[in-house]
PATI-875772 format. One record per residue (C-alpha): residue number from 1; x, y, z. Coordinates in pm, 1 decimal. Layout:
// PATI-875772
NODE     i       east      north         up
NODE   NUM          X          Y          Z
...
***
This chain:
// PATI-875772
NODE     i       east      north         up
NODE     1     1005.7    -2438.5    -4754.6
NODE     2     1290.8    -2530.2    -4980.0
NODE     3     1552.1    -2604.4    -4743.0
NODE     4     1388.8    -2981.5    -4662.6
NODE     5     1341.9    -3019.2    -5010.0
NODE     6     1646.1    -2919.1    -5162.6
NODE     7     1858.9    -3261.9    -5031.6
NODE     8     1539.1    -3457.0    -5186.1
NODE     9     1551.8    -3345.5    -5524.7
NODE    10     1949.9    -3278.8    -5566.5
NODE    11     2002.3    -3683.6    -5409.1
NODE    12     1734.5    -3862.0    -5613.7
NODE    13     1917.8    -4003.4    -5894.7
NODE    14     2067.2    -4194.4    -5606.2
NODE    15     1817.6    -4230.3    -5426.7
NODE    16     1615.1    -4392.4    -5726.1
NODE    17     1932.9    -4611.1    -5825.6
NODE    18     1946.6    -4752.2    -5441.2
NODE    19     1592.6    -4808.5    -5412.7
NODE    20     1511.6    -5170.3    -5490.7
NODE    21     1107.6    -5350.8    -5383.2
NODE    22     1251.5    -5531.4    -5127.3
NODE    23     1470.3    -5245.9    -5001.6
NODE    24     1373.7    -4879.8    -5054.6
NODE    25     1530.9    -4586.5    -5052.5
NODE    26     1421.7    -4405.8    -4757.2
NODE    27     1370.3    -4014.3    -4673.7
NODE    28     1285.4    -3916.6    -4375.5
NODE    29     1162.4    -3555.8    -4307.1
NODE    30     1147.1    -3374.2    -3930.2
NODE    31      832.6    -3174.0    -3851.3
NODE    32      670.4    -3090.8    -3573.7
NODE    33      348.6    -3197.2    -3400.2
NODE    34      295.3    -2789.5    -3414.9
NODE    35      256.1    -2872.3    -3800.7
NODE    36      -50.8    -3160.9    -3733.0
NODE    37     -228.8    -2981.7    -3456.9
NODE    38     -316.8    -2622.2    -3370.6
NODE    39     -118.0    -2612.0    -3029.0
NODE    40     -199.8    -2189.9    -2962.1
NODE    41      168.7    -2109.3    -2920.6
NODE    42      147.4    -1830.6    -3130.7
NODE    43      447.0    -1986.7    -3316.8
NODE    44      220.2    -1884.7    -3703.3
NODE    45      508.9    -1921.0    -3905.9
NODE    46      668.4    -2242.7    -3733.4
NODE    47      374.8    -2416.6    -3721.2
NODE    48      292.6    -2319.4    -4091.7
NODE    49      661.3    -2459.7    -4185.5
NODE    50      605.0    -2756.0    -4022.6
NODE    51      282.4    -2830.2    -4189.7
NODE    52      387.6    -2752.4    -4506.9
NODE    53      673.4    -3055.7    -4431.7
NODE    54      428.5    -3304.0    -4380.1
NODE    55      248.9    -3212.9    -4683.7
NODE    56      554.4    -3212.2    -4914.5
NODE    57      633.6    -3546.8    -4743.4
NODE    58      331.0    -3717.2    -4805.6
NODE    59      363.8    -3517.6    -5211.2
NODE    60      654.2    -3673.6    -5208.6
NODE    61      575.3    -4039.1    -5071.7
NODE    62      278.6    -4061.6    -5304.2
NODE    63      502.7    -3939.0    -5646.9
NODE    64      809.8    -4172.6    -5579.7
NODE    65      684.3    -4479.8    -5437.6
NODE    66      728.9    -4621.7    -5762.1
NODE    67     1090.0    -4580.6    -5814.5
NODE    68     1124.8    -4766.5    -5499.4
NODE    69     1178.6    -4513.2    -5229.4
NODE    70      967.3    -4461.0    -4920.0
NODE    71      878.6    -4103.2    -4787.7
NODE    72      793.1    -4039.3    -4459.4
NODE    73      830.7    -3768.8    -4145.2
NODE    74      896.8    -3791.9    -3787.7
NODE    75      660.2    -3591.0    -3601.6
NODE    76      805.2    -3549.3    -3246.0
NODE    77      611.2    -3340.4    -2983.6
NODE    78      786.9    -3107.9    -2723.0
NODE    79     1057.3    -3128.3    -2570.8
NODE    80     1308.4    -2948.5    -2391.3
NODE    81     1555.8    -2646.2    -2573.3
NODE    82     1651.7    -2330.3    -2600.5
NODE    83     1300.4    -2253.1    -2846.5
NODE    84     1067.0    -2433.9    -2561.2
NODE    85     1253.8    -2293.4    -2283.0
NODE    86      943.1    -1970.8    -2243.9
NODE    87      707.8    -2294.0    -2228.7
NODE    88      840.7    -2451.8    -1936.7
NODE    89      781.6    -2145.3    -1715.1
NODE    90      512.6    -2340.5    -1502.1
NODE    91      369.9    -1960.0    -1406.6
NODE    92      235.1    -1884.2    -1724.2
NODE    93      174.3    -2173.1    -1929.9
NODE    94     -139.4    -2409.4    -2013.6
NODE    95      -47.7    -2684.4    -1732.6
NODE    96     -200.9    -2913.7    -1992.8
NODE    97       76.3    -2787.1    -2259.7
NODE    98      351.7    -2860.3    -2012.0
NODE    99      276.0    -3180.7    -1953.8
NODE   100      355.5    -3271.7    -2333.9
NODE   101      742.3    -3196.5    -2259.6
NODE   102      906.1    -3461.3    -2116.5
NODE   103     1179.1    -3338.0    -1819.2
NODE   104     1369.5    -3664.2    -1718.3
NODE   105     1420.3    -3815.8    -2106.8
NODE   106     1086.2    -4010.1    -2134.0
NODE   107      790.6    -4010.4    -2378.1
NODE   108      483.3    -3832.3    -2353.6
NODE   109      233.3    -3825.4    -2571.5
NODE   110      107.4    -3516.6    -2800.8
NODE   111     -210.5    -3478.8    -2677.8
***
């Protein structure tokens, strides 16, 4: 789990001298909507990564909102690469898990 918090904590003296009330400093994490909701891939330490960003994010929103900077993570869903490629085999997945990754570019929700 350090990797997303290394760039955090060896950029924020900048980050703090940026960050101004009208204008904050911003850091944005990347999880994983495997991280907010148990999705059965059998994924344990993926989804136990991605978890553990959006509780260091919202650690780290809560103990620097005062020097001006705003925390916060994007939570995408699935969609299609190389590590989803085993979940798009429509054989022998959950019908109602492959309808969370988008094929032609669009949004779908996370269910």
């Amino acid at each position: 789990m350090q990797t997303p918090f290394i760039p955090v904590r060896e950029r924020l003296p900048e980050l703090a001298a940026t960050g101004a009330p009208d204008d904050p400093a911003r850091v944005i994490n990347i999880g994983s909507a495997a991280g907010v909701k148990i999705k059965r891939l059998r994924a344990y330490s993926y989804a136990a990564s991605k978890a553990a960003v959006r509780m260091m994010t919202r650690d780290l929103a809560g103990d620097l909102a005062e020097p001006n900077m705003t925390v916060n993570a994007a939570i995408p869903c699935f969609f299609p690469t190389r590590m989803t490629t085993h979940m798009r085999d429509e054989d022998s997945v959950d019908p109602a898990l492959l309808a969370q990754i988008p094929r032609d570019g669009g949004v779908v929700g996370c269910g």
